[in-house]
C-alpha positions in Angstrom: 0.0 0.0 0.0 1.1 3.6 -1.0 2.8 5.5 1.9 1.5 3.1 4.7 3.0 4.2 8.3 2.2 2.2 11.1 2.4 5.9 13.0 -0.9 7.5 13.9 -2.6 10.4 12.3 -4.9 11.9 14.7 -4.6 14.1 17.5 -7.0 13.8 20.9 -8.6 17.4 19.2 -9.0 16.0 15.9 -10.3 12.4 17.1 -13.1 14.5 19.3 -14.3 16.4 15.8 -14.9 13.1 14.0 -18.6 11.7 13.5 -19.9 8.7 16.1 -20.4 6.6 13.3 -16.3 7.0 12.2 -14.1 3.7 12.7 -10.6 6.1 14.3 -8.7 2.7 13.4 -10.1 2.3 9.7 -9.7 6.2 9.5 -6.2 6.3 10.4 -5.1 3.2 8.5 -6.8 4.9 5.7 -5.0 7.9 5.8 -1.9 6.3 6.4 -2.2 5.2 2.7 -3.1 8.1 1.0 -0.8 11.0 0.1 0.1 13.6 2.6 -1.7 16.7 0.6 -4.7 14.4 0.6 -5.5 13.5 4.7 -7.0 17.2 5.7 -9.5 16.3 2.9 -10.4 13.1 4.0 -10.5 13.7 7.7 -12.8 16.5 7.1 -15.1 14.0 5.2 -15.8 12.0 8.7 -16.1 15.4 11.1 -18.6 16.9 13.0 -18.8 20.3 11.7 -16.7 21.8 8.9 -16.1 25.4 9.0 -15.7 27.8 5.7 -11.8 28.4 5.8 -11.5 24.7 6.5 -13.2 23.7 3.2 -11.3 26.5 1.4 -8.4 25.5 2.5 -8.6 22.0 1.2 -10.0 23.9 -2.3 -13.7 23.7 -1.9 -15.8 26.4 -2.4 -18.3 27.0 0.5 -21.9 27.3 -0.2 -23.3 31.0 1.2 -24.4 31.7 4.4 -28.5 31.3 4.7 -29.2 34.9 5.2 -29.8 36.1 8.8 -33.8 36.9 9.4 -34.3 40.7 10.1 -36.1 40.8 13.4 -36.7 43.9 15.4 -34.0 44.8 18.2 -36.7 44.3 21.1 -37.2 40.4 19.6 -33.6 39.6 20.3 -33.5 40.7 23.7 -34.3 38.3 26.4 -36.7 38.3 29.2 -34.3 40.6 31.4 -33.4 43.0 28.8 -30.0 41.1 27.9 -29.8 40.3 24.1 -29.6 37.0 23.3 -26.2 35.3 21.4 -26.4 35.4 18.1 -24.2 32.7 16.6 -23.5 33.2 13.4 -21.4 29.3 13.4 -22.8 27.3 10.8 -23.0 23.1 11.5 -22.1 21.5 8.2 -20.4 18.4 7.0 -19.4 16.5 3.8 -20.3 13.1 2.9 -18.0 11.4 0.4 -19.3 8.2 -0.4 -16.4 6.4 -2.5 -13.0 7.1 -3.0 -12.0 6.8 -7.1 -8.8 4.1 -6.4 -10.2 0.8 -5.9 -7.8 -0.4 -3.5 -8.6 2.8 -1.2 -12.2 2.7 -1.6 -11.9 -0.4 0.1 -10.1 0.9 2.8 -12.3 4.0 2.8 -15.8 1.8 2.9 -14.5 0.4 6.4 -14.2 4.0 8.0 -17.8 4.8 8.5 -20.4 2.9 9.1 -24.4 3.8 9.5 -25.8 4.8 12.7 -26.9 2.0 14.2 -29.9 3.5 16.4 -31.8 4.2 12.6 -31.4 8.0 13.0 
């Protein structure tokens, strides 16, 4: 296999971002075997939440922001006059179903696998 290191890839941070449904030791024999430029991508593929700069940064264009509903300034303010948080973090991942090289598309179809609770 292509670049195969017997070292692990993932950091406590980065294993704490990845979906419940994502196999850590098919993940990181996974990206063991594919190039270096090439494991951002894939990680990102079985997180949580991807941000904007991340995707960017691994050269995909994000899709725009819904736009923020206009609501009058006494609507946003809570029950003792405080206004509220307004977080303007968006929760979005990426699915990537196969992988185009055979031999890592088999690796690949071991890292996740469906929720098993039917959600």
């Amino acid at each position: 296999m292509r670049n195969q290191s017997s070292r692990p890839h993932l950091t406590a941070a980065q294993r704490g971002r990845l979906r419940p449904t994502v196999d850590v030791g098919a993940l990181e024999r996974f990206l063991a075997a594919v190039p270096r430029e090439s494991r951002q991508f894939y990680f990102l593929a079985c997180t949580q939440t991807v941000t904007n700069a991340e995707l960017q940064a691994v050269g995909i264009i994000p899709p725009p922001a819904p736009a923020a509903p206009v609501t009058p300034a006494a609507t946003r303010r809570s029950e003792h006059g405080k206004r509220t948080h307004l977080s303007s973090a968006r929760h979005m991942h990426f699915v990537l179903h196969h992988v185009p090289d055979p031999d890592l598309d088999r690796l690949w179809q071991e890292v996740e696998h469906p929720d098993e609770s039917g959600a």
